[in-house]
C-alpha positions as CSV (number, residue, x, y, z in Angstrom):
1,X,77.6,-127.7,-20.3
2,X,75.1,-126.1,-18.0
3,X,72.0,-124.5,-18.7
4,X,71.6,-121.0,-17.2
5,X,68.6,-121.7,-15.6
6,X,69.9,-124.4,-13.8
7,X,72.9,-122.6,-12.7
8,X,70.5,-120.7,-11.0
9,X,68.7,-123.6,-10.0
10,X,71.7,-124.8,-7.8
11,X,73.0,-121.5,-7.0
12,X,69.8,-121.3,-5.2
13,X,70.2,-124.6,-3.6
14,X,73.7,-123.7,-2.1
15,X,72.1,-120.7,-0.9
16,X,69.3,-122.6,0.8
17,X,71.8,-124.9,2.1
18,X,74.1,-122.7,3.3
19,X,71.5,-120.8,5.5
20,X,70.6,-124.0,7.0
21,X,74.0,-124.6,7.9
22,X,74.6,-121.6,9.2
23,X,71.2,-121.9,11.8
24,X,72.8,-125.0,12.9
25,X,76.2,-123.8,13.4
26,X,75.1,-120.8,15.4
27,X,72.9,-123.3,17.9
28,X,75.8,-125.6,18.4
29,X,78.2,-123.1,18.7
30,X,76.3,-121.1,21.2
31,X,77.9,-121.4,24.7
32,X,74.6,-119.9,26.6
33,X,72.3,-122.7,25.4
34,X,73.0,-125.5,27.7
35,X,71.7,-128.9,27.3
36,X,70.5,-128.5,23.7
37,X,68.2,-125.4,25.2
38,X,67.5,-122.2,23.7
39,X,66.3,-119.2,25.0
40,X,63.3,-117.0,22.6
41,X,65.7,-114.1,21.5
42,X,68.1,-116.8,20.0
43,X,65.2,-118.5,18.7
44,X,64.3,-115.3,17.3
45,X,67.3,-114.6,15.6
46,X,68.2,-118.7,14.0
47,X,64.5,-118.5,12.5
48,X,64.6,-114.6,11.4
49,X,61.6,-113.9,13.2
50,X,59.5,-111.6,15.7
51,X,58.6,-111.5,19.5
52,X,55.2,-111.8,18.1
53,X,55.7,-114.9,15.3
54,X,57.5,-117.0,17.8
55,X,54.6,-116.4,20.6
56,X,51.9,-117.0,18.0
57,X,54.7,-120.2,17.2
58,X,53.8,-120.9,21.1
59,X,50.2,-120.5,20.6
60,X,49.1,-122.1,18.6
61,X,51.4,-125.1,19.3
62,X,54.1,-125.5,16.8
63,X,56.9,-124.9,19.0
64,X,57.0,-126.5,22.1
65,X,58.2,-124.7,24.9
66,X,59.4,-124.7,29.3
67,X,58.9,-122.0,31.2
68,X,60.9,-121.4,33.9
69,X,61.2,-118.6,36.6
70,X,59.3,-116.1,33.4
71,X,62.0,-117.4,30.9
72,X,61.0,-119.5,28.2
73,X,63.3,-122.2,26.7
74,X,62.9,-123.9,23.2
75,X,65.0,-127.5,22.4
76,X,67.4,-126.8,19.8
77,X,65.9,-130.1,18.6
78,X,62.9,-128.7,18.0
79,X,63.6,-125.7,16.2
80,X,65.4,-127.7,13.9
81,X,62.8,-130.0,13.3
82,X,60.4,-126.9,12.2
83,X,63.3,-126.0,9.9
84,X,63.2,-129.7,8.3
85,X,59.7,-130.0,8.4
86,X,58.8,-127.1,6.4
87,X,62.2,-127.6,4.4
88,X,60.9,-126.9,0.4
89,X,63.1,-129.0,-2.6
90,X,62.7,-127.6,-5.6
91,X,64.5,-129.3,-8.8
């Protein structure tokens, strides 16, 4: 028998889990990021964030970055190392 609160507990985890998955899926899957390289607005969209967040991201140096001819490129690598590195378990 399971304890209501930690049905949510793991319901929660799944969720977690599943958005993870998802990011992942949708930078593999992409056919426009060659080499492992994405471009800022799918960047945007796998972290759910602004034009603004992911140029202060740039700023202030927590996602590196190329430029090239005004385009700016992220390694999918990278990105996914943010996601692990501030990756929360909660039991």
């Amino acid at each position: 028998m399971i304890s209501l609160e930690d049905l949510f507990q793991l319901m929660n985890k799944i969720d977690r889990l599943n958005q993870r998955l998802e990011v992942l899926d949708h930078a593999n899957m992409n056919p426009e990021a060659p080499f492992g390289w994405l471009d800022s607005p799918d960047v945007m969209k796998l972290l759910k964030i602004s034009s603004r967040t992911l140029q202060s991201y740039r700023d202030n140096g927590i996602l590196p970055f190329s430029k090239m001819g005004g385009k700016v490129f992220f390694k999918r690598s990278d990105v996914e190392a943010i996601l692990e590195k501030n990756r929360v378990d909660t039991y």
